[in-house]
C-alpha positions as CSV (number, residue, x, y, z in Angstrom):
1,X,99.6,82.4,3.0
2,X,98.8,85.9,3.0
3,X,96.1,87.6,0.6
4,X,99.6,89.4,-1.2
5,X,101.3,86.4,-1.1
6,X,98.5,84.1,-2.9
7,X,98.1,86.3,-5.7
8,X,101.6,86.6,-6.5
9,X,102.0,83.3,-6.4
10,X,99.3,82.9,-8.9
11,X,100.7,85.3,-11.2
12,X,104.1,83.9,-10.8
13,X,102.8,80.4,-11.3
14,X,100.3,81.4,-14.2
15,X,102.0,84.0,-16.2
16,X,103.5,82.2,-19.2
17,X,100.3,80.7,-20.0
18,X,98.4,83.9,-20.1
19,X,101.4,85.4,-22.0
20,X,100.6,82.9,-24.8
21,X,96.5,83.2,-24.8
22,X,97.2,87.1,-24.6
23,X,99.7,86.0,-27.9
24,X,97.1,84.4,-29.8
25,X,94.3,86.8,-29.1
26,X,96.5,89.8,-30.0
27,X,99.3,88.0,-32.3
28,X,101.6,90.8,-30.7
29,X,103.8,90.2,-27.7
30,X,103.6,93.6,-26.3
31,X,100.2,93.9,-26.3
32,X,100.2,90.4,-25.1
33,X,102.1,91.3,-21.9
34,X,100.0,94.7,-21.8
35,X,96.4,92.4,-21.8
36,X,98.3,89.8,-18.9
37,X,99.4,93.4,-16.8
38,X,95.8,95.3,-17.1
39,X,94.0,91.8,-16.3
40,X,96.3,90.9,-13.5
41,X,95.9,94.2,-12.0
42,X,91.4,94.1,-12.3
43,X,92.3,90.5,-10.5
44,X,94.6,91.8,-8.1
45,X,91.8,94.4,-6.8
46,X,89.0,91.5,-6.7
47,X,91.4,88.4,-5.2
48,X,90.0,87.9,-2.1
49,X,86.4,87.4,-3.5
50,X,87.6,86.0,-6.7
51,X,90.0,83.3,-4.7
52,X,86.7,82.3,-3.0
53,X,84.7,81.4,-5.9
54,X,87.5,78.8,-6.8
55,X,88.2,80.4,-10.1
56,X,90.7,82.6,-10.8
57,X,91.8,81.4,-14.2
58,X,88.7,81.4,-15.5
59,X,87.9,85.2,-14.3
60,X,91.4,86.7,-15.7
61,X,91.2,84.5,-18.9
62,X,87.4,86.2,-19.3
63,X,89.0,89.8,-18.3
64,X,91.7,89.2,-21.1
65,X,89.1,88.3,-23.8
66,X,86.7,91.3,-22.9
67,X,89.5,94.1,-22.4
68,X,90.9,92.3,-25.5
69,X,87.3,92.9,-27.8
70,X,87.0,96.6,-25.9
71,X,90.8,97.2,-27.6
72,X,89.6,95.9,-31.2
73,X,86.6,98.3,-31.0
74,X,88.4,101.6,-30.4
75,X,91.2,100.1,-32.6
76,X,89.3,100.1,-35.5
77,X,88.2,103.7,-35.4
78,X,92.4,103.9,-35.9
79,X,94.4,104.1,-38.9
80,X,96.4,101.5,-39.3
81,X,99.5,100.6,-41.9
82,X,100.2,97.8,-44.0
83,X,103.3,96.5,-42.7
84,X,104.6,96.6,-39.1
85,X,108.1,97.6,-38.5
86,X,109.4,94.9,-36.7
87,X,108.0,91.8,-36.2
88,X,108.1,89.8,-32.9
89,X,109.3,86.6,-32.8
90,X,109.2,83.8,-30.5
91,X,110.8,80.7,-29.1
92,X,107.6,78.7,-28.3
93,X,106.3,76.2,-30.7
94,X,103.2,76.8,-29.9
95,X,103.6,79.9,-30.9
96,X,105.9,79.2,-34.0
97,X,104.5,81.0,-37.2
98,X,106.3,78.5,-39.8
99,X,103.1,76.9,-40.9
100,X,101.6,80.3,-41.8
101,X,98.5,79.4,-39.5
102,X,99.0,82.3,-37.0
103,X,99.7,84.9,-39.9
104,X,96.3,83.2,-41.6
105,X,94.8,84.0,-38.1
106,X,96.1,87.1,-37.6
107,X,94.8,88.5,-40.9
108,X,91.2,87.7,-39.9
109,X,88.4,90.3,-37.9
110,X,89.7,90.6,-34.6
111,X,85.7,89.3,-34.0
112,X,86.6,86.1,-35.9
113,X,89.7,85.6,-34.4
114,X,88.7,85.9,-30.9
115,X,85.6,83.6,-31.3
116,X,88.2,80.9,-33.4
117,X,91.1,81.5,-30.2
118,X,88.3,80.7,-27.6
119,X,86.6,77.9,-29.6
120,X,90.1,75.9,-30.6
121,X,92.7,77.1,-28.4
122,X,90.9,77.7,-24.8
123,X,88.6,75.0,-26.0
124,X,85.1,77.2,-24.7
125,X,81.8,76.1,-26.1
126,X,79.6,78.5,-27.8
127,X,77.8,79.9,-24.7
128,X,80.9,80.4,-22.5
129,X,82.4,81.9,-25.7
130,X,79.4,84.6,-26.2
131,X,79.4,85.0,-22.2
132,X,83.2,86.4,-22.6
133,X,82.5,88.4,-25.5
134,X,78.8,89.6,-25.0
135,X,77.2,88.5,-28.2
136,X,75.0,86.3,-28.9
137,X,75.0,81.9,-29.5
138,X,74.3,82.6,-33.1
139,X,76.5,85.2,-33.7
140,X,79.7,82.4,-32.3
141,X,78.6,79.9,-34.6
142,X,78.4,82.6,-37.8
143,X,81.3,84.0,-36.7
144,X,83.3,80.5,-36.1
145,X,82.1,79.4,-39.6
146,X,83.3,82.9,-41.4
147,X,86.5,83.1,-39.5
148,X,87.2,78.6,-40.3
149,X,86.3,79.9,-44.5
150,X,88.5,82.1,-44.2
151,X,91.5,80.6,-42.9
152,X,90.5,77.9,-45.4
153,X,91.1,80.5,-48.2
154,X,93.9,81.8,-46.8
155,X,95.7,79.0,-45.5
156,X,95.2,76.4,-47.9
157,X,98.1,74.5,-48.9
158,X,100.1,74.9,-52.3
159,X,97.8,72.2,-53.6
160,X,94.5,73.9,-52.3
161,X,93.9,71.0,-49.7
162,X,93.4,72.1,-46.5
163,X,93.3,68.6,-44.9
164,X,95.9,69.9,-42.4
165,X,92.9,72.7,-40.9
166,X,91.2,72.3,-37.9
167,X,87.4,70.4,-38.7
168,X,84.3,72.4,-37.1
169,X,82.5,70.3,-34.6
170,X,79.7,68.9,-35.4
């Protein structure tokens, strides 16, 4: 195979899966696709050398959680609204928002929520997790336990337990 032809293939064979990590980092599918396009293109440009290091999931996965905290940081210079217009919807269970854990998530720091998507859904320990996002060990682990308190808050069932939330590692 061709160069062309192995990449394409990649993103072919890889793009639902990076649709749904770009999903749960964003909790928007349009920027979800926009983080997949942007990180598939920096890949596209660094294939040949990035195909050779034996990685390639691992390096756009990275390049979708670093253009993802770059987006948070000029975002939040924005004004943004209280309620969205319309609200995307979608057909995957993973993705399905009925237990009112992804709006819990999506209501936290986009720092807290990146940290808690790499920890629990990409399943990253705390130094790959502050290699992707450039901070430091201790600032994962503060951020993990702010972002878990406050999903605890948030998402605690109608009798307060929250037996059903995920359980930091010890």
């Amino acid at each position: 195979m061709t160069g062309l032809a192995d990449f394409e293939e990649f993103a072919r064979v890889r793009a639902a899966g990076l649709l749904r990590y770009g999903f749960v980092l964003t909790g928007n599918e349009h920027d979800a696709a926009d983080l997949v396009q942007e990180a598939l293109v920096r890949l596209g440009v660094r294939w040949a050398r990035v195909r050779r290091q034996d990685d390639p999931v691992g390096y756009v996965r990275t390049t979708m959680a670093r253009l993802y905290v770059s987006w948070w940081r000029r975002r939040r210079r924005e004004l943004l609204v209280g309620e969205v217009p319309d609200r995307p919807r979608s057909d995957d269970p993973v993705l399905d928002d009925r237990s009112g854990l992804w709006p819990a998530l999506l209501r936290l720091p986009p720092r807290q929520r990146a940290v808690l998507v790499l920890r629990y859904y990409e399943v990253c320990d705390d130094e790959e997790i502050a290699s992707v996002l450039g901070i430091s060990r201790g600032t994962v682990r503060s951020q993990a336990a702010r972002g878990l308190a406050r999903l605890r808050e948030s998402w605690a069932g109608a009798d307060g337990s929250t037996a059903d939330l995920v359980k930091e590692p010890k």
